[in-house]
FIROPA-187711 format. One record per residue (C-alpha): residue number from 1; x, y, z. Coordinates in steps of 0.1 Angstrom, whole numbers, padded with zeros to 4 digits, always signed. Example, Ala and Ser with C-alpha at 12.3 -4.5 7.8 and 13.67 -1.06 7.14 Angstrom:
! FIROPA-187711
<site 1,<+0123,-0045,+0078>>
<site 2,<+0137,-0011,+0071>>
! end
This chain:
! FIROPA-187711
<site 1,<-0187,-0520,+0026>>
<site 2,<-0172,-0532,+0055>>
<site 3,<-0166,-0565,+0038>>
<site 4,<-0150,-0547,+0005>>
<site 5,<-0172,-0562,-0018>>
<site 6,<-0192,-0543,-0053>>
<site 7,<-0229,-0550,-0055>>
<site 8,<-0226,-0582,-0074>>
<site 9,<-0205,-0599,-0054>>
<site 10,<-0221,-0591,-0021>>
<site 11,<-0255,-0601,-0035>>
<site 12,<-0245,-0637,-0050>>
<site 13,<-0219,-0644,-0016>>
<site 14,<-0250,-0630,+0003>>
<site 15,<-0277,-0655,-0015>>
<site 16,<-0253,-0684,-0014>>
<site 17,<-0251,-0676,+0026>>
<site 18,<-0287,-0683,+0027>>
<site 19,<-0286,-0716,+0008>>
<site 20,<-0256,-0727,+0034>>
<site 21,<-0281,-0722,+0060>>
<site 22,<-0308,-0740,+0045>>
<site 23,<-0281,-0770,+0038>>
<site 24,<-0271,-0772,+0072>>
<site 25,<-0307,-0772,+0083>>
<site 26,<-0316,-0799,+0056>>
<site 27,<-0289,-0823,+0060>>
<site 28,<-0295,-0820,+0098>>
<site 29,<-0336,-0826,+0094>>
<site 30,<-0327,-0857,+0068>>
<site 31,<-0297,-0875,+0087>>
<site 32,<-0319,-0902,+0108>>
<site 33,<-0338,-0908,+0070>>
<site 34,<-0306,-0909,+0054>>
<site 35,<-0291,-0935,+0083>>
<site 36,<-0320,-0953,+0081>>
<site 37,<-0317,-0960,+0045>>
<site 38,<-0282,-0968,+0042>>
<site 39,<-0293,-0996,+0068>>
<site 40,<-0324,-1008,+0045>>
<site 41,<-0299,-1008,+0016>>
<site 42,<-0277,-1030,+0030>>
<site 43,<-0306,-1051,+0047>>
<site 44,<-0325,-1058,+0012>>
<site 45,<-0328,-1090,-0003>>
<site 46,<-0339,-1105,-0034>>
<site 47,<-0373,-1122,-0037>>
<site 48,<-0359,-1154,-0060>>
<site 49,<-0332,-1172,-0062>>
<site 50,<-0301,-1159,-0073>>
<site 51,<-0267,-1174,-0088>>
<site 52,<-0237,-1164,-0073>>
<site 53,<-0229,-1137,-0103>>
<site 54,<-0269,-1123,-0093>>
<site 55,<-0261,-1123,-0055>>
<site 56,<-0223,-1111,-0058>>
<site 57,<-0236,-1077,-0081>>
<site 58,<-0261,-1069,-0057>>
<site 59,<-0240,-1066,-0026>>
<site 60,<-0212,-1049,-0047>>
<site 61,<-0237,-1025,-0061>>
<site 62,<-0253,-1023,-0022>>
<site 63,<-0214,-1017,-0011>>
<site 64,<-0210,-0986,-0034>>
<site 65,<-0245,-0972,-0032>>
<site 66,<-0234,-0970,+0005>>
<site 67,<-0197,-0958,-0001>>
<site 68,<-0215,-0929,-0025>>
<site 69,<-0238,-0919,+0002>>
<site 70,<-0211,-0921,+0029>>
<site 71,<-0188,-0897,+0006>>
<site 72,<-0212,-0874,-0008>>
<site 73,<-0225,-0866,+0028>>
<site 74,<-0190,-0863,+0043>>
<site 75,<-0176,-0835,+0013>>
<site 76,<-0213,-0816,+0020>>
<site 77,<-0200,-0818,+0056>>
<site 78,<-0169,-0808,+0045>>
<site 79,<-0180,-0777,+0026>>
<site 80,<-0206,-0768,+0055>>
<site 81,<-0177,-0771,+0083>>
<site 82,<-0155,-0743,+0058>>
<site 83,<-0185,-0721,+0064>>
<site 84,<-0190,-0730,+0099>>
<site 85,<-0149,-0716,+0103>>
<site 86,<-0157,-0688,+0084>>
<site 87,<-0183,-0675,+0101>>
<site 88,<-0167,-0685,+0136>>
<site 89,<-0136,-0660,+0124>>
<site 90,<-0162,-0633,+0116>>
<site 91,<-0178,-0636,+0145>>
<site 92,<-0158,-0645,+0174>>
<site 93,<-0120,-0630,+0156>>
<site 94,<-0138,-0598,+0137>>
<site 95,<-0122,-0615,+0108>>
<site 96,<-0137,-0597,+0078>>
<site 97,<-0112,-0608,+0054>>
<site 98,<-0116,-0640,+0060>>
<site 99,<-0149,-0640,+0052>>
<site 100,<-0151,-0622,+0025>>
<site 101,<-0127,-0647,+0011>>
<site 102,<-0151,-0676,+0020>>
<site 103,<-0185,-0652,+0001>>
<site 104,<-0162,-0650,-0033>>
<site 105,<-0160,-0685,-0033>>
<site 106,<-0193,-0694,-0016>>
<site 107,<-0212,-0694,-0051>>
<site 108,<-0189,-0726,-0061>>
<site 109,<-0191,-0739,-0032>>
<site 110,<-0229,-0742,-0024>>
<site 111,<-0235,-0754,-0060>>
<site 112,<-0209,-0787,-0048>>
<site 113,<-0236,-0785,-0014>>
<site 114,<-0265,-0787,-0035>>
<site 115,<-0254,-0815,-0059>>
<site 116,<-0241,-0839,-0029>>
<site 117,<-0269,-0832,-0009>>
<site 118,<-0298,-0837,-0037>>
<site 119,<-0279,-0870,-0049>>
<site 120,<-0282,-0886,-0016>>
<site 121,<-0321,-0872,-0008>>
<site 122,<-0331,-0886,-0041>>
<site 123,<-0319,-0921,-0029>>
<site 124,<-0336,-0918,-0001>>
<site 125,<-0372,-0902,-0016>>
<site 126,<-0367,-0929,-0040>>
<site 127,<-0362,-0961,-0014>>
<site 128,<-0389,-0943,+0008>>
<site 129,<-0416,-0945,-0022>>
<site 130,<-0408,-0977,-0040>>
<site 131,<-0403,-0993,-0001>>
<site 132,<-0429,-0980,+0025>>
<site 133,<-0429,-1009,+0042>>
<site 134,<-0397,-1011,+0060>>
<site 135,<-0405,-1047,+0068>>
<site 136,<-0409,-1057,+0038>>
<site 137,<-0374,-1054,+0021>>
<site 138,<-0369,-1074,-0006>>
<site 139,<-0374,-1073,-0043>>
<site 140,<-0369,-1097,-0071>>
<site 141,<-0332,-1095,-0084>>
<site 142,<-0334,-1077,-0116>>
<site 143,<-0351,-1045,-0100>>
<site 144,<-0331,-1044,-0073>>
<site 145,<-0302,-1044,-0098>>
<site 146,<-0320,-1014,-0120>>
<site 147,<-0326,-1001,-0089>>
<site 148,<-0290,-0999,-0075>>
<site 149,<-0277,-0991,-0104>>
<site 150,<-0294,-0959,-0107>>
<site 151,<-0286,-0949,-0073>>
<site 152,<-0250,-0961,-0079>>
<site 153,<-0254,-0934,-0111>>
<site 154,<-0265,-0906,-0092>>
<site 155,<-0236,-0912,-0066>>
<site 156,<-0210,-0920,-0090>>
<site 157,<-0196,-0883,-0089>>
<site 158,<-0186,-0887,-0055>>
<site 159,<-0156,-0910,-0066>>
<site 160,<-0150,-0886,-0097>>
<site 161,<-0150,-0854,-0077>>
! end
């Protein structure tokens, strides 16, 4: 009530609260992993030899794995620090409108979390499980190809966002 918002409203802003949380929490649990594979990425090597085409598509594809990660975490950041202000206002200001603002358009907003957040954890589940031996990086040149382009696909969005 004290918010002004019907039943729906208050319950979907409320649930998407929640998932803020648990975004916050997760990006902050996986941030070493996630540093950590950003530094394997650009690290990994090729197992055969290479021509100059084969060496030159692997470090641009390495260059904008790493740009994708680098943007999807900072516009998850992004989205997290709007909530972090909201709450702030609530809290420190009494500002109710201002969050009630932010829960209408949480719902939007925490689906944009999710979909940064999963596309960079799914890089790094992925690296983790097909390289547990972090010394040990290397691959021949064709799976690390297949291999960065898929991550390069599940990224992409951040430069079409």
């Amino acid at each position: 009530e004290a918010l002004r918002l019907d039943r729906a409203t208050y319950r979907e802003g409320l649930f998407s609260w929640k998932g803020f949380l648990y975004y916050k929490w997760n990006l902050e649990a996986h941030r070493g992993h996630v540093q950590r594979v950003a530094r394997e990425v650009s690290k990994i090597k090729p197992t055969d030899v290479c021509s100059g085409a084969v060496t030159a598509e692997i470090e641009e594809l390495k260059r904008r794995v790493l740009t994708g990660i680098r943007v999807k975490l900072r516009r998850a950041e992004h989205s997290l620090e709007a909530y972090d202000e909201a709450y702030a206002r609530l809290v420190q200001h009494s500002d109710a409108k201002y969050f009630r603002t932010f829960l209408m358009e949480a719902p939007g907003v925490f689906r944009e979390v999710g979909e940064h957040l999963s596309s960079v954890l799914h890089v790094v589940s992925f690296w983790d499980y097909r390289f547990p031996r972090k010394d040990a990086l290397w691959a021949p040149s064709q799976d690390l190809i297949d291999i960065l382009k898929e991550f390069e696909g599940s990224l992409l969005p951040a430069y079409a966002i």
